[in-house]
C-alpha positions as CSV (number, residue, x, y, z in Angstrom):
1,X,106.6,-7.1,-166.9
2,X,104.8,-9.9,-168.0
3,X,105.9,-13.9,-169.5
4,X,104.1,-12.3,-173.1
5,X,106.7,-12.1,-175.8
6,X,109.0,-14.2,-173.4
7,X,111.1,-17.1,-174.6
8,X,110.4,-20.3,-172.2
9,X,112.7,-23.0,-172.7
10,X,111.7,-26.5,-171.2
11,X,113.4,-29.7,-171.3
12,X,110.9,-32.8,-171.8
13,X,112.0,-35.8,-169.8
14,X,111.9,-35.4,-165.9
15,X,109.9,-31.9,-166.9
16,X,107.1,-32.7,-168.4
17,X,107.1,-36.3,-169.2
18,X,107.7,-39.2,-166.4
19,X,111.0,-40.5,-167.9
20,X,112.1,-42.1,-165.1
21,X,108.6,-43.7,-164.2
22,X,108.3,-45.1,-167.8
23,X,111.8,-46.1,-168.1
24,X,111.9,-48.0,-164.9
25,X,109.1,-50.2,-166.2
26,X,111.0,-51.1,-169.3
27,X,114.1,-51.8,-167.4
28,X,112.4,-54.3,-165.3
29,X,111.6,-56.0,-168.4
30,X,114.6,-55.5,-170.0
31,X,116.7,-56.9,-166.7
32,X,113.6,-59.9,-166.1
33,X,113.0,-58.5,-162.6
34,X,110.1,-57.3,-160.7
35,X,109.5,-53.7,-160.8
36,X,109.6,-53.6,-157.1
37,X,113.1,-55.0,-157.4
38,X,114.1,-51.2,-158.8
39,X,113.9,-48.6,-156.7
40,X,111.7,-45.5,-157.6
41,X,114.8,-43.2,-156.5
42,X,117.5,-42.6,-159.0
43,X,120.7,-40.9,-159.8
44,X,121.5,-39.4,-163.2
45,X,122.7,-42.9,-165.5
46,X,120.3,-45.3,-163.1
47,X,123.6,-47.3,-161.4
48,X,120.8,-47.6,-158.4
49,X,119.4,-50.5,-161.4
50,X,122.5,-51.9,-162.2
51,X,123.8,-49.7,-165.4
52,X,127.0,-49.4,-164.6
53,X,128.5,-48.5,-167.7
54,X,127.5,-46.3,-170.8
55,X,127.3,-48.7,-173.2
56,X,125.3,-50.6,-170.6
57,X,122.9,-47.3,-170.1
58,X,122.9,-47.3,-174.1
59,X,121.8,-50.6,-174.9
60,X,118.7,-50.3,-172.7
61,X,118.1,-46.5,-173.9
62,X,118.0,-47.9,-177.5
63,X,115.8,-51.2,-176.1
64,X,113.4,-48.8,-174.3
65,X,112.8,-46.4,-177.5
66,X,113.0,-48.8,-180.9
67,X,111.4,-51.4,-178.9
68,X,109.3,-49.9,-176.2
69,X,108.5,-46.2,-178.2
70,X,109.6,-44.7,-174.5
71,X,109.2,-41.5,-176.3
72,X,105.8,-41.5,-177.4
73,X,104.7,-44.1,-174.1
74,X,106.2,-42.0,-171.4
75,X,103.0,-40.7,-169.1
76,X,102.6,-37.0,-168.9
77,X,104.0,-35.2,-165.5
78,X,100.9,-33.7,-163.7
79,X,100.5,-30.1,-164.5
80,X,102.4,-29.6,-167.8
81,X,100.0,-29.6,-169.7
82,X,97.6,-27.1,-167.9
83,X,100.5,-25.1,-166.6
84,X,102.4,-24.9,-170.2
85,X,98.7,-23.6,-172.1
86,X,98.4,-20.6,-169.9
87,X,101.9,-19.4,-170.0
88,X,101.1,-20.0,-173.8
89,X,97.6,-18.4,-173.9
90,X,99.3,-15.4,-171.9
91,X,101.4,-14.8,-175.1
92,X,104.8,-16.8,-173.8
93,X,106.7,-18.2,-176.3
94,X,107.4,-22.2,-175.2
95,X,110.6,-23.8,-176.7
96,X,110.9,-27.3,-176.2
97,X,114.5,-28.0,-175.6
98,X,116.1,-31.9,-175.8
99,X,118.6,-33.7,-175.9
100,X,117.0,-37.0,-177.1
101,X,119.4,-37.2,-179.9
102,X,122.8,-38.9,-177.8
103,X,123.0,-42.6,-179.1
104,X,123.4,-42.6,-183.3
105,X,121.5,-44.6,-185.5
106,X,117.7,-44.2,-184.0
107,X,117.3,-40.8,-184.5
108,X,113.9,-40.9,-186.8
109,X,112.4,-42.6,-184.1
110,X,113.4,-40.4,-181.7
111,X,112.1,-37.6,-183.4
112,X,108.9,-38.8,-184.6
113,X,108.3,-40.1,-181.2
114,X,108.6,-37.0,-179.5
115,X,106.5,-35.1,-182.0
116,X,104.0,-37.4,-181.4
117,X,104.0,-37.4,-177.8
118,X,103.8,-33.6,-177.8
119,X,100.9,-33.6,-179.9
120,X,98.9,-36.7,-178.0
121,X,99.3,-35.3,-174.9
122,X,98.4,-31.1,-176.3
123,X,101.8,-29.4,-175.0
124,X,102.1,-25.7,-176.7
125,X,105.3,-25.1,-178.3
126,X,106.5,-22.9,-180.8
127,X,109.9,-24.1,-181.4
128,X,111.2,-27.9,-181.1
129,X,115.2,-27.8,-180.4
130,X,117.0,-31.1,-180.5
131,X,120.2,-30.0,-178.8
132,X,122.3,-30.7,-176.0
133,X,124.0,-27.4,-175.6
134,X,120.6,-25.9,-174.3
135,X,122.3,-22.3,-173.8
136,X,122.6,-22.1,-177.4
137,X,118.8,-21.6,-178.2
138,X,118.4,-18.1,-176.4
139,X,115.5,-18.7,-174.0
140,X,114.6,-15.8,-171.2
141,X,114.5,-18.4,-168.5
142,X,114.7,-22.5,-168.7
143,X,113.0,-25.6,-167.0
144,X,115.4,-28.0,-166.7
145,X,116.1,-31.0,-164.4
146,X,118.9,-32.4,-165.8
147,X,121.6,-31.3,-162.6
148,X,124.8,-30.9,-165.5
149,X,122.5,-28.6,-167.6
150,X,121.5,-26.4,-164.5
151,X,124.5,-25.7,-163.7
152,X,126.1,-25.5,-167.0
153,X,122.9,-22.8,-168.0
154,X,123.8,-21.4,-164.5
155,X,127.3,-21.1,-164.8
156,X,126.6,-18.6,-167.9
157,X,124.1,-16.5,-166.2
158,X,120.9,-17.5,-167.4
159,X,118.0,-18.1,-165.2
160,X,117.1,-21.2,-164.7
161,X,114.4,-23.3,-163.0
162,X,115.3,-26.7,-161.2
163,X,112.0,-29.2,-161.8
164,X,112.9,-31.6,-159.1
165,X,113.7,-34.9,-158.6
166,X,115.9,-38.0,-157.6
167,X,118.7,-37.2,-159.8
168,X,118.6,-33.5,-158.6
169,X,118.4,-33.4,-154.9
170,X,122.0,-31.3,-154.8
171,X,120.6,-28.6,-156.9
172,X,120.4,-25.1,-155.4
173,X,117.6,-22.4,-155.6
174,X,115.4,-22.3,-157.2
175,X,113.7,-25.5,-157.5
176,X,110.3,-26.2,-157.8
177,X,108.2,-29.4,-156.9
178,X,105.4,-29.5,-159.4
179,X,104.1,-27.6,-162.8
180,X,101.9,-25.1,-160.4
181,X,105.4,-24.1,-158.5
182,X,106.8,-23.5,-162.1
183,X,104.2,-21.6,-163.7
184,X,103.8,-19.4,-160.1
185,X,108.2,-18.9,-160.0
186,X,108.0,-18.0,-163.5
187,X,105.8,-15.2,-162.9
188,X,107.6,-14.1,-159.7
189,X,110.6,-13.9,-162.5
190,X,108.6,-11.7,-164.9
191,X,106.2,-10.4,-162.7
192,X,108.8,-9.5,-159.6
């Protein structure tokens, strides 16, 4: 069996863009501090920086994307790109899968942002899904970082793919370090 005809869903930030890179720049604006002041090793809702709250975590989320464009700034992780075209040129089906739409009122931006990102940086996708209930969209096997949605995706049986990082370091099997690990467990998936 091969990935052609298959339904690859992957998440965006901490997958295939640097969220956390990007954002850690912005927060050193945002809290007037020197970048080296924030560690480069995060948990999930960055308390390691000081948010200690959501609203906290929401104020700088909404400073970092109407203010900064984190969305369409973010750099690219090494390997998506490359990585993402051949599963795409060997007939997968990609289906980027978000959930950039939390905080209300910035949505446009948000959207537009990520459409242009995805273009600039020449990621292959066939469907866009703007969702935080990633299960719902149907994919044969998921990229995900996120360490809530790879267990909850997990927890109902579908395979899933732990891109690694920080926030993630107490996720099980399979995990992968870079796009190249990815692309090769994939096929191991299909392939095996």
């Amino acid at each position: 069996m091969s990935v052609e005809h298959k339904i690859i869903g992957v998440d965006l930030d901490g997958v295939c863009a640097d969220f956390y890179g990007r954002m850690r720049e912005i927060a050193a604006e945002w809290f007037e501090c020197s970048l080296d002041d924030l560690p480069r090793e995060v948990s999930y809702g960055l308390a390691e920086w000081g948010v200690k709250t959501p609203e906290q975590y929401g104020s700088l989320h909404r400073f970092a994307v109407l203010q900064r464009g984190l969305f369409e700034t973010t750099p690219i992780i090494p390997g998506a790109r490359k990585y993402l075209r051949m599963l795409s040129n060997e007939k997968a089906r990609i289906r980027i899968i978000t959930h950039r739409l939390f905080i209300n009122y910035f949505h446009r931006a948000a959207v537009s942002q990520t459409i242009d990102w995805l273009d600039k940086n020449g990621i292959p996708y066939w469907d866009l899904c703007f969702m935080k209930d990633k299960e719902q969209v149907g994919a044969d096997l998921y990229i995900e970082d996120n360490p809530q949605n790879v267990e909850s995706l997990r927890a109902k049986n579908l395979v899933t793919i732990c891109f690694a990082n920080s926030t993630n370091t107490g996720v099980a099997e399979p995990r992968v370090q870079s796009w190249q690990e990815a692309y090769e467990a994939i096929h191991r998936h299909f392939d095996g």
